[in-house]
C-alpha positions in Angstrom: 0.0 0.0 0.0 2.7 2.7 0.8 4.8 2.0 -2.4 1.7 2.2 -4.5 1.3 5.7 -2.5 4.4 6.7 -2.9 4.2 6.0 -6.5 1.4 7.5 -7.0 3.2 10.9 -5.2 6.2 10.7 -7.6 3.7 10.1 -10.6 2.2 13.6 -9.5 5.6 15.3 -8.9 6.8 14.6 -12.6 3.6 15.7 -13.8 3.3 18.5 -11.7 7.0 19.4 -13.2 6.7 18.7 -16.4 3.2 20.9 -16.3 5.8 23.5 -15.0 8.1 23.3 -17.5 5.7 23.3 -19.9 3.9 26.6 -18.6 7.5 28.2 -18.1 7.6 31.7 -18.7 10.3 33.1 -21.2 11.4 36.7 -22.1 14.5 37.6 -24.4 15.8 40.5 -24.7 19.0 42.0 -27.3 21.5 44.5 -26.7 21.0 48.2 -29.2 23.1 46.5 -32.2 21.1 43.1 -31.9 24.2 41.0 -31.5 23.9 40.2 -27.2 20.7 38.5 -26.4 19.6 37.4 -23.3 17.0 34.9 -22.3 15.5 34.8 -18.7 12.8 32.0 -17.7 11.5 30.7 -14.5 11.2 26.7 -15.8 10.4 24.6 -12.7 10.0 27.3 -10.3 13.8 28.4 -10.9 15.2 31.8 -12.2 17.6 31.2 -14.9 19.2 33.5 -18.1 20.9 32.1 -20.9 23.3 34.7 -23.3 24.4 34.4 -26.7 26.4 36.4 -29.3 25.4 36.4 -32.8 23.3 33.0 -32.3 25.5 31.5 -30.4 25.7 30.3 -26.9 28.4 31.7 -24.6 26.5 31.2 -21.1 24.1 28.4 -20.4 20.9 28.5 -18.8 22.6 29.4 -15.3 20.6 29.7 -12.5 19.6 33.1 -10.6 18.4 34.2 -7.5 19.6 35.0 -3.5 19.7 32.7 -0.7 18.1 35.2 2.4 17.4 34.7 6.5 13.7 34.8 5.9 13.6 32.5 2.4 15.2 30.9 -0.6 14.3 33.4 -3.7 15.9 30.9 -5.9 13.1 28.5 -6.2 9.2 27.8 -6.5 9.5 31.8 -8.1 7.3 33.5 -11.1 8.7 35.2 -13.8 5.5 37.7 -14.4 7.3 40.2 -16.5 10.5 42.4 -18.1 10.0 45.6 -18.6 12.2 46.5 -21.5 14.2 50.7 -22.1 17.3 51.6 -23.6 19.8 53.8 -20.9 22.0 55.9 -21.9 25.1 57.5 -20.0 27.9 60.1 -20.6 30.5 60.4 -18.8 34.5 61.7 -18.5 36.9 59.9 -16.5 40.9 60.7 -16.2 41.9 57.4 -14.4 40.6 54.5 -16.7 41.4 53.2 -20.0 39.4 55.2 -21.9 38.5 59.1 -20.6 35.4 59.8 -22.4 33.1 57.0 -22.5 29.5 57.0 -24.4 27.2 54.4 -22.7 24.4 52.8 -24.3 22.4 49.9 -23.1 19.4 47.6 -23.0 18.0 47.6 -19.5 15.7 45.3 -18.9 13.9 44.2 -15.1 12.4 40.9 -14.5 10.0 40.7 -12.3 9.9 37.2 -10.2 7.0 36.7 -7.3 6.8 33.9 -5.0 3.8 32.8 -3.3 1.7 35.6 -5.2 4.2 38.5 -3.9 6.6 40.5 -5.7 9.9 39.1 -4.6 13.1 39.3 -6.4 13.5 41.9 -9.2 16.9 41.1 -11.9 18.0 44.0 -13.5 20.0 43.3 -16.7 21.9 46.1 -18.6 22.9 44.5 -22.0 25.6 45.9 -24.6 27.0 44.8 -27.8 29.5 43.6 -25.5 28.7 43.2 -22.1 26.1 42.1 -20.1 25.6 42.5 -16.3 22.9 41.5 -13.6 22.2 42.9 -10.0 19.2 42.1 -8.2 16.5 43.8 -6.2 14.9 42.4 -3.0 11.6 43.1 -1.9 10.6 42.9 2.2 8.2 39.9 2.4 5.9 41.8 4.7 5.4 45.8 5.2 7.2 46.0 8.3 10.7 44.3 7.9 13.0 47.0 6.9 16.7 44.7 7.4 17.2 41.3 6.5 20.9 39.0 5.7 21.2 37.8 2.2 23.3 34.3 3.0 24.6 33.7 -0.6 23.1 33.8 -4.2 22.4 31.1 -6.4 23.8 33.5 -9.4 26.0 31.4 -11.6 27.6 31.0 -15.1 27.4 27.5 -16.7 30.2 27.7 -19.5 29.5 25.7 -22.6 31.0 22.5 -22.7 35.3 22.4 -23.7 35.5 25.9 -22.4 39.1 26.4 -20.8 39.8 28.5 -18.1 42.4 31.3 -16.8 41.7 31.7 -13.2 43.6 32.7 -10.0 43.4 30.7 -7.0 41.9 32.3 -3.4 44.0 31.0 -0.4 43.1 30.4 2.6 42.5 33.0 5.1 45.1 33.6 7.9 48.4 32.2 6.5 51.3 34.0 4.6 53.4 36.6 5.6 51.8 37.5 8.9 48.9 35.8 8.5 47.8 38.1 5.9 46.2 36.0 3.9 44.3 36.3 1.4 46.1 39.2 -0.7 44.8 38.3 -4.0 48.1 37.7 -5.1 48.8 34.0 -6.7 49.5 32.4 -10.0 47.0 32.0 -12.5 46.9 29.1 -14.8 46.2 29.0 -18.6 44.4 27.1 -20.3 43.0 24.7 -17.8 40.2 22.6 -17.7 36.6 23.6 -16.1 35.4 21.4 -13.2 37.9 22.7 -10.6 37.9 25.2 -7.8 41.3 26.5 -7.4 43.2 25.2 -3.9 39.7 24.7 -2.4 38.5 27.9 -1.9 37.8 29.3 -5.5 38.7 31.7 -7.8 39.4 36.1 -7.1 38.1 37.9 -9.5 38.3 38.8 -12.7 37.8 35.1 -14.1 38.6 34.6 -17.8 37.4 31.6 -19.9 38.1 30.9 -23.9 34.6 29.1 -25.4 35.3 26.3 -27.6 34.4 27.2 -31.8 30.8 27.7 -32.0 28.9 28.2 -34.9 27.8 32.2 -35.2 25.8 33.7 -37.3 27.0 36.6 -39.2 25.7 39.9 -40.4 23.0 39.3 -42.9 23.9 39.8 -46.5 21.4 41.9 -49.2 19.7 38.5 -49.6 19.0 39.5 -45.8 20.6 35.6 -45.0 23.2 35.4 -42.3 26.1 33.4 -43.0 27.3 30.7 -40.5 31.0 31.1 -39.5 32.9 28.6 -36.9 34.7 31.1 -33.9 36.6 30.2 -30.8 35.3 33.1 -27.8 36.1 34.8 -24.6 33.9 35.8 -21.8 35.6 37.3 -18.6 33.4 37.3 -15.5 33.6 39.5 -12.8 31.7 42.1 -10.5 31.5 45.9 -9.7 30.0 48.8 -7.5 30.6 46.6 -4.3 30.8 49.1 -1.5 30.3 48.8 1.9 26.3 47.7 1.8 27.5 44.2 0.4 30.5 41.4 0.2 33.0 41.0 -2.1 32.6 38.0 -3.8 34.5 35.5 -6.0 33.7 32.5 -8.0 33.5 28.9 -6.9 32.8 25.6 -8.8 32.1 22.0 -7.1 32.5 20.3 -10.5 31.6 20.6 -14.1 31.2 23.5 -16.3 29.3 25.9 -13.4 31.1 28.8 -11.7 29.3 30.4 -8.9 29.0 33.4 -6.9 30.9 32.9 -3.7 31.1 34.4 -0.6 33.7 35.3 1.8 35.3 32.7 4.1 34.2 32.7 7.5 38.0 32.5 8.9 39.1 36.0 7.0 39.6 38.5 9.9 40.7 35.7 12.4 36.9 35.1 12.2 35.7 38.8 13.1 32.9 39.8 11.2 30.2 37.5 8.7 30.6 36.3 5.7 26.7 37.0 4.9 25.5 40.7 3.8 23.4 42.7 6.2 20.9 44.9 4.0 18.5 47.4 4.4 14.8 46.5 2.9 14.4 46.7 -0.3 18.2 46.0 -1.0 20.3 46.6 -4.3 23.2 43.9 -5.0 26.7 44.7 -6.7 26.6 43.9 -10.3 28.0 40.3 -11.7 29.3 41.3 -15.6 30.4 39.3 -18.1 32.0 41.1 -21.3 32.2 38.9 -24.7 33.7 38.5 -28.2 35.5 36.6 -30.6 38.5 38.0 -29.7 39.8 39.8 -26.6 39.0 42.8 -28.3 36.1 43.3 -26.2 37.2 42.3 -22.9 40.8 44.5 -23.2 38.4 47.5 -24.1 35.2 47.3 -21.8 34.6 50.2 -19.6 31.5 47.9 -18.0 33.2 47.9 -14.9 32.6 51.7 -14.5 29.7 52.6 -16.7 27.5 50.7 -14.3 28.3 53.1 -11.0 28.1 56.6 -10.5 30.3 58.7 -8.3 29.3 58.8 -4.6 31.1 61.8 -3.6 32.3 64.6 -5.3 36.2 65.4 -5.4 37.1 68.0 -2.7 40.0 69.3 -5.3 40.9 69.0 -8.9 42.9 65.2 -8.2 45.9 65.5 -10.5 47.7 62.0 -12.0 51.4 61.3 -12.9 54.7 59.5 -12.4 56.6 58.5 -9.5 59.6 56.8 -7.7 59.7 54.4 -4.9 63.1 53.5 -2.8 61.6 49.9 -1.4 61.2 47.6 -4.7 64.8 48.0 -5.5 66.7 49.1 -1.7 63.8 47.0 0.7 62.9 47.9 4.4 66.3 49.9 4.9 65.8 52.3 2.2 63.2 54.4 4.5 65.2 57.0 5.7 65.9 60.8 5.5 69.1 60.4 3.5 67.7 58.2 0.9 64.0 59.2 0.6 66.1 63.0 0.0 67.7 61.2 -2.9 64.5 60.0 -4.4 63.2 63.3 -4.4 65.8 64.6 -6.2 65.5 61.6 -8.9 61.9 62.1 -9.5 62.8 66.3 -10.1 65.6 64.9 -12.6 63.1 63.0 -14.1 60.3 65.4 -13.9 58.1 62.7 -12.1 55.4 64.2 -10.0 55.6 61.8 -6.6 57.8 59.8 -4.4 56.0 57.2 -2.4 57.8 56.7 1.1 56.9 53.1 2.2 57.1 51.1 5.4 58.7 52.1 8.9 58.7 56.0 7.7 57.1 56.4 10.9 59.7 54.8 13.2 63.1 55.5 10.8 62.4 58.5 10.1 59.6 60.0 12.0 56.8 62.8 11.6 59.0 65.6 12.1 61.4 64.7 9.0 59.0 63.5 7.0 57.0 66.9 7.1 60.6 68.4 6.7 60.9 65.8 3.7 57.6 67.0 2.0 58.4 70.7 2.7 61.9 69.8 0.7 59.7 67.7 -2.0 57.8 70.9 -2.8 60.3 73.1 -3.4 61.4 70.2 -6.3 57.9 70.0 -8.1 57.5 66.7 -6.5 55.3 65.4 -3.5 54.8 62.6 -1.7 52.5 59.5 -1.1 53.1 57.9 2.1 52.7 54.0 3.5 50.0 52.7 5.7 49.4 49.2 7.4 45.1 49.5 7.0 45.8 47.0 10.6 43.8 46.9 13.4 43.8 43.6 14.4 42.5 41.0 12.0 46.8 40.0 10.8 49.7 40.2 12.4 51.7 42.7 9.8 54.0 44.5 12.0 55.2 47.4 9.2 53.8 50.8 10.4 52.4 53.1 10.9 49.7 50.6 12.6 46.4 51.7 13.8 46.1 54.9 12.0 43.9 53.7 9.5 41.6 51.4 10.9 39.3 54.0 13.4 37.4 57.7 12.4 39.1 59.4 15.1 42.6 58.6 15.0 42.7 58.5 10.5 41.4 62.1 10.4 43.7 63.2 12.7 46.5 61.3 10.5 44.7 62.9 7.6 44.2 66.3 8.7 48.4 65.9 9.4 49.0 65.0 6.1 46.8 67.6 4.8 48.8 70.6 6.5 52.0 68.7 5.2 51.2 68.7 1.9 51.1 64.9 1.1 49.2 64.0 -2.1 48.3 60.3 -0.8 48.5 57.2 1.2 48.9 53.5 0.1 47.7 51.5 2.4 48.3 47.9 2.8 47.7 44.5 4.4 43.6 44.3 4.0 41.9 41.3 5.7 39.9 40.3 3.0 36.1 40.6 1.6 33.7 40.6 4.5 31.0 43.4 4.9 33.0 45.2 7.3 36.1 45.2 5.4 34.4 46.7 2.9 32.9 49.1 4.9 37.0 50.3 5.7 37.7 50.6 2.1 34.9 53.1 1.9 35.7 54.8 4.6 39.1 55.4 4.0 38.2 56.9 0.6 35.9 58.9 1.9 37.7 60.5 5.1 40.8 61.1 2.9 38.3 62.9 0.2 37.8 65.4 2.5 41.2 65.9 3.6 42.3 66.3 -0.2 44.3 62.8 -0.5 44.6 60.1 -3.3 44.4 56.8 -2.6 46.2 53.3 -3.3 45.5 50.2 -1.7 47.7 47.2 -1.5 47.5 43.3 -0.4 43.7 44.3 -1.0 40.9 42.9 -2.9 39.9 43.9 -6.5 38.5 47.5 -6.8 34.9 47.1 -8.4 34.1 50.4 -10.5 36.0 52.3 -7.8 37.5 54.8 -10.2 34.2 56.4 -10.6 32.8 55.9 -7.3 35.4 57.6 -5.3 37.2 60.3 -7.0 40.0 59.9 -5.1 40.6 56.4 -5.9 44.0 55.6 -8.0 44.4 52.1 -8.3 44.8 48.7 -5.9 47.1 45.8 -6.5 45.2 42.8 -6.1 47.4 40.4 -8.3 51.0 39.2 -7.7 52.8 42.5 -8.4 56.5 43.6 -9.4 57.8 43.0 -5.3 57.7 39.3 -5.8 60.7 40.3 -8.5 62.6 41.0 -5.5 61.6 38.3 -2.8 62.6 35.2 -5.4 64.1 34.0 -8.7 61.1 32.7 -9.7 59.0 35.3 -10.1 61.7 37.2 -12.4 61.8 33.8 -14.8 58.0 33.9 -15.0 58.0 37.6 -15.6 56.9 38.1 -18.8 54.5 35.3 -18.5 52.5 36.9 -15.9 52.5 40.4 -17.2 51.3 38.7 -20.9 48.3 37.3 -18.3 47.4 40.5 -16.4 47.0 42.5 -19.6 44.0 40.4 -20.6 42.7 39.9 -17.3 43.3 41.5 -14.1 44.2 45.3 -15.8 41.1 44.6 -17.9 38.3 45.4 -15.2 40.3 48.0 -12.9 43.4 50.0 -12.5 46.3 47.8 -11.7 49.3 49.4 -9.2 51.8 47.0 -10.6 55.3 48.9 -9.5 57.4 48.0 -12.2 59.2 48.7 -15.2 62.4 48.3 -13.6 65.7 49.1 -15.6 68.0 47.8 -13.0 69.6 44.3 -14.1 69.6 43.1 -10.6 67.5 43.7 -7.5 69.9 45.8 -5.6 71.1 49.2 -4.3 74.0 49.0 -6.3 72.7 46.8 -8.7 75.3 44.1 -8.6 73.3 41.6 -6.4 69.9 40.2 -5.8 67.5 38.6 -8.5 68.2 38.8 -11.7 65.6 40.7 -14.1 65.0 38.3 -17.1 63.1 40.9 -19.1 64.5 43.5 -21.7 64.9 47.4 -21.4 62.4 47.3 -23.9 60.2 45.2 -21.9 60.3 47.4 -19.5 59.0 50.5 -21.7 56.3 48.6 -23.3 54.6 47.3 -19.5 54.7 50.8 -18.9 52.1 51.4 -21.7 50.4 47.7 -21.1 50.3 48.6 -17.7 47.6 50.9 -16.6 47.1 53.0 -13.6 46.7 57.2 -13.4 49.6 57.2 -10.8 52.3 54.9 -11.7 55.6 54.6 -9.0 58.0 52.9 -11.2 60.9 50.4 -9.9 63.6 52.9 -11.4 66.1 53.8 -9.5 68.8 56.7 -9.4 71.8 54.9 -10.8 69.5 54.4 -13.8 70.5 58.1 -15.0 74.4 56.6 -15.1 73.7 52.9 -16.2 70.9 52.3 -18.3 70.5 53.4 -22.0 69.9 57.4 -22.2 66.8 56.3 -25.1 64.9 54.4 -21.8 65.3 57.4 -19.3 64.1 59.6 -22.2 61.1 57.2 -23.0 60.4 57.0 -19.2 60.4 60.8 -18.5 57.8 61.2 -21.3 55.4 58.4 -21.5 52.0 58.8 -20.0 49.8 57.6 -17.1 46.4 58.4 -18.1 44.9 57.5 -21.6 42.0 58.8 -23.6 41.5 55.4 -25.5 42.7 52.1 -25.4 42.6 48.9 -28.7 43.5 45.2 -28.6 45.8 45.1 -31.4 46.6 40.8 -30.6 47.8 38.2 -28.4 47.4 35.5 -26.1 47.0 35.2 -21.8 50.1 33.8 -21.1 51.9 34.1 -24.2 52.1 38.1 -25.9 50.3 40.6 -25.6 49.7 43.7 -28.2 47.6 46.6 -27.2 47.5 50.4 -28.8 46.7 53.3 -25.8 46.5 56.7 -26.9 47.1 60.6 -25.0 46.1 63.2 -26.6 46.5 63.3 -30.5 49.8 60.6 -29.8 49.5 56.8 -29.8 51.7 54.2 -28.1 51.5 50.4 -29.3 53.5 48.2 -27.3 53.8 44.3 -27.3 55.0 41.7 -25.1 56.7 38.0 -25.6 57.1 35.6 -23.2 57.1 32.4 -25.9 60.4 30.6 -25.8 60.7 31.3 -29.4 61.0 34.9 -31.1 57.1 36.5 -32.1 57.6 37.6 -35.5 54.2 39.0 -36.5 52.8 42.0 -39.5 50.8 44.0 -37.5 48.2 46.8 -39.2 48.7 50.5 -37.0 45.8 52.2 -39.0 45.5 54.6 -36.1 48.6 56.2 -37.8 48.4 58.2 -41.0 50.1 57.3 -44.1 53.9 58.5 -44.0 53.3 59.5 -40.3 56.9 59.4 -38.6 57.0 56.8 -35.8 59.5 56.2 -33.2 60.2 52.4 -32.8 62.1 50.9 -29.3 63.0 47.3 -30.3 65.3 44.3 -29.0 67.9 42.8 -30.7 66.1 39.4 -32.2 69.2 37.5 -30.3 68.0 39.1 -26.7 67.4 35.8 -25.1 70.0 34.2 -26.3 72.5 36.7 -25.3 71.0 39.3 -22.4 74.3 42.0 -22.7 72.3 42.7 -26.2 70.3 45.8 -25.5 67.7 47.5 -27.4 67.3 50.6 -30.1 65.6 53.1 -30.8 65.0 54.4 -34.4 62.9 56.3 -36.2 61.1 55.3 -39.7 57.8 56.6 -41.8 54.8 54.5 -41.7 54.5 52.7 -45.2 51.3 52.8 -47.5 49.5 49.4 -46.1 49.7 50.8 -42.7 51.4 48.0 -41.0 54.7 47.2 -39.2 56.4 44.1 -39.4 57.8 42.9 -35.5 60.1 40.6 -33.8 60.1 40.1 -30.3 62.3 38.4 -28.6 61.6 35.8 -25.3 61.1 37.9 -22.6 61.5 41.4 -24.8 59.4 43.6 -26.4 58.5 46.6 -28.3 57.0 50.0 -28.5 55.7 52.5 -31.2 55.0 56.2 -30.7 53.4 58.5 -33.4 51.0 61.1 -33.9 47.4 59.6 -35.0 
């Protein structure tokens, strides 16, 4: 009798299901040039969106929704409706890729109910290129005004034989100090889906390569599309997190679905939750995904930023520029008066605008000398930025100052110090990771030193998400394994140009990127005879500084660089840029080169990459210079790798009638252009 009941009970669940899926609700919705399309349904009770490009399928139906204290809005919900517009935006922006940017979208909100009550709204902007989703929660009754959202269900399901370049998370509390996680390991290339990093995930932004899919093409006269075979590229991450919400990263327990992750419990020595307190109804970050058939899309995308807007205004005119920094070549002992007087005068030679003084100004050199060292700075040109530990008590970083940064009172005394000194801005360091009130520091920080007239740069910190236009005092964050690893080990100079040929297509893609390189030293050493050994070219080391992108740039230069290194570098150095008015993927591969065009002004700078073990030799088209235009060329001698005494050249030549360049770049070199357009 009870298995004939029980029968009966699944024979009603299937049909109850399939009656489900067959009632499914199903809206679609295209970006303003008709080549994005999204497709939202509630099949079985569950949220979902699919997205293609041109026909085909670059996210599978992936499942949406948030997991909250008082219910599970990711199931046994209603899609009733998506109200469909077109936004537009306009905006003008000195510290990203790209200063003026024109935004146009499809907006589109889908509205879910559950149990007869307006739930769970997802909001969808949709570009030729990029497509992003934040959701809105509704109270379930009038009166509750707070509630804890617990995790989301969001997701991206890749297509089946999509391959995968992702950085690991670590675990919380180890590393130097217990610092952990810093955001700062490997990535690998190429790898297979179905894993989740050393356990805990992947830090975003995560990049994935589709496998060929069949796309359709513009339509001919006939008004026929044509089928053509393409690999893709879809990079996920997430912007305009602040301090109402967690920063998150992406997790996979197997197979071809990524998912949105929150932070670990132990991150803070366990102070704080890894859940999101809101207030009723709530707005969540944005999760974006940007998409091509080429990196094109993802190395230009401004999604990151046109999503936000600013939630301050800047309390001065924020100016942007060059610097020097003592610690990535001389370390800890470098602070002092002497030597931070000598790196003043270098960045005057130079006609840099900054030194940043970094840890242990406060015990080896002190207030007083430091005020005496900014008063001496100014009458150079130059200022300063100075080092920060962001510690309270969540690691055991000992570098100061300590506990300046971490409480109102005590950082706007600091700041109102700094303010009267004439510091331009702090770089503060050793973050404990992504929880709510973590994030809450980040925004305070930007927002006390606002008022107090300071830039800011964060390091051992998480990835900034749209910051650049949220705080207008925001420079630029680390968040990926930057140029002082060159110093701590051997390995990280051998893998060199392998990781900067990675961060161009991925990490500097989404955010400003304070990578601190661009060293012309040989060795890592104050007199340069000692340390690790720098694999990569001179020439290398001009081209990351145009790969490379971030409005303030301290570069790992150093003043025995005006004697020792080629006079055509120090030239090229004094007079490239830090911000940029336009940015094109010219080629290249994560992991392998990397060729991108950035212009200032009415001048353009291409500059290319190599890490392959064998020389790139490659005819690339520069159409963004005119016919006959002069261009200045830096190149390595094609035996560079083979022979490292070999330096560079610089020479100048007249851009032929097809508009194109032929290149070789040596393992580990590189090269640079620079014309007027």
């Amino acid at each position: 009798m009870k298995k004939m009941i029980m029968k009966r009970i699944q024979a009603f669940v299937l049909m109850a299901l399939a009656v489900l899926s067959v009632s499914a609700t199903e809206k679609s919705f295209s970006s303003p040039d008709g080549h994005v399309t999204v497709t939202v349904s509630d099949i079985s009770g569950r949220p979902t969106y699919k997205v293609s490009l041109d026909g085909a399928t670059f996210i599978m139906p992936s499942p949406l929704g948030v997991l909250m204290n008082f219910g599970d809005l990711s199931m046994a919900m209603t899609l009733k409706d998506c109200t469909v517009s077109t936004v537009t935006d306009e905006y003008d922006l000195k510290t990203i890729k790209q200063s003026h940017v024109s935004y146009q979208a499809t907006e589109a909100v889908c509205q879910f109910e559950k149990g007869g009550q307006r739930a769970l709204d997802v909001i969808f902007r949709v570009t030729g290129r990029d497509v992003a989703f934040r959701y809105k929660i509704y109270a379930p009754k009038r009166d509750m005004l707070s509630a804890v959202v617990e995790g989301e269900a969001s997701s991206f399901i890749m297509p089946e034989g999509t391959t995968t370049f992702l950085c690991p998370q670590v675990k919380p509390m180890g590393g130097f100090a217990r610092t952990y996680p810093s955001y700062e390991t490997s990535y690998t290339w190429d790898d297979a889906t179905g894993k989740n990093g050393w356990g805990q995930g992947y830090t975003f932004p995560c990049l994935f390569k589709v496998p060929s899919v069949a796309m359709t093409t513009q339509p001919t006269k006939e008004g026929r599309g044509a089928q053509a075979t393409k690999e893709g590229w879809i990079i996920v991450s997430e912007t305009g997190t602040d301090g109402n919400y967690v920063g998150c990263c992406l997790k996979n327990d197997g197979g071809d679905k990524y998912s949105i992750g929150f932070p670990q419990k132990e991150e803070m020595d366990g102070w704080g939750t890894p859940n999101a307190k809101v207030a009723l109804p709530a707005l969540t970050p944005w999760r974006t995904m940007t998409l091509g058939t080429t990196l094109a899309p993802i190395v230009e995308t401004t999604v990151a930023n046109d999503l936000v807007q600013p939630k301050y205004k800047a309390s001065k005119d924020y100016t942007y520029g060059k610097g020097t920094w003592s610690w990535i070549i001389r370390m800890d002992n470098s602070c002092n008066y002497k030597e931070q007087k000598e790196y003043i005068d270098f960045s005057a030679a130079l006609g840099y605008r900054s030194v940043l003084v970094d840890a242990h100004w406060d015990s080896q050199i002190g207030y007083d000398k430091v005020a005496e060292l900014a008063a001496y700075a100014k009458t150079k040109g130059v200022g300063l930025f100075l080092w920060y530990n962001s510690n309270g008590f969540w690691n055991d970083a000992p570098q100061g100052p300590r506990q300046k940064m971490d409480r109102s009172a005590v950082r706007r005394k600091e700041m109102k110090w700094m303010q009267e000194n004439g510091i331009l801005g702090i770089k503060v360091d050793f973050f404990g990771g992504d929880k709510q009130v973590m994030m809450q520091l980040y925004e305070d920080i930007l927002t006390d030193a606002n008022e107090f007239g300071l830039q800011c740069i964060f390091h051992g910190c998480t990835l900034p998400r749209g910051w650049e236009r949220m705080y207008p005092n925001y420079v630029a964050s680390e968040a990926v394994l930057a140029s002082e690893n060159l110093s701590f080990g051997q390995g990280a100079c051998d893998a060199e140009a392998k990781n900067g040929c990675t961060h161009v297509f991925i990490r500097n893609t989404v955010a400003s990127m304070d990578w601190g390189g661009s060293a012309l030293n040989k060795r890592y050493s104050t007199g340069n005879d000692r340390g690790t050994y720098r694999r990569t070219s001179d020439v290398y080391a001009l081209a990351t500084a145009v790969l490379f992108q971030s409005s303030v740039q301290h570069f790992a230069l150093a003043p025995n660089n005006l004697q020792d290194a080629p006079a055509w570098a120090i030239d090229f150095m004094k007079q490239v840029p830090t911000t940029w008015d336009e940015v094109r993927f010219i080629d290249g591969y994560p992991g392998k080169y990397a060729i991108i065009a950035r212009r200032c002004g009415d001048t353009w700078y291409v500059a290319g990459i190599n890490a392959e073990q064998q020389p790139l030799k490659k005819i690339i088209s520069l159409p963004m210079f005119a016919k006959d235009a002069q261009l200045t060329v830096y190149a390595d001698d094609p035996k560079y790798t083979n022979d490292p005494t070999l330096v560079g050249s610089v020479k100048t030549l007249k851009q032929n009638k097809k508009q194109q360049l032929t290149i070789t770049i040596p393992e580990n070199g590189g090269f640079v252009v620079v014309g007027k357009k």
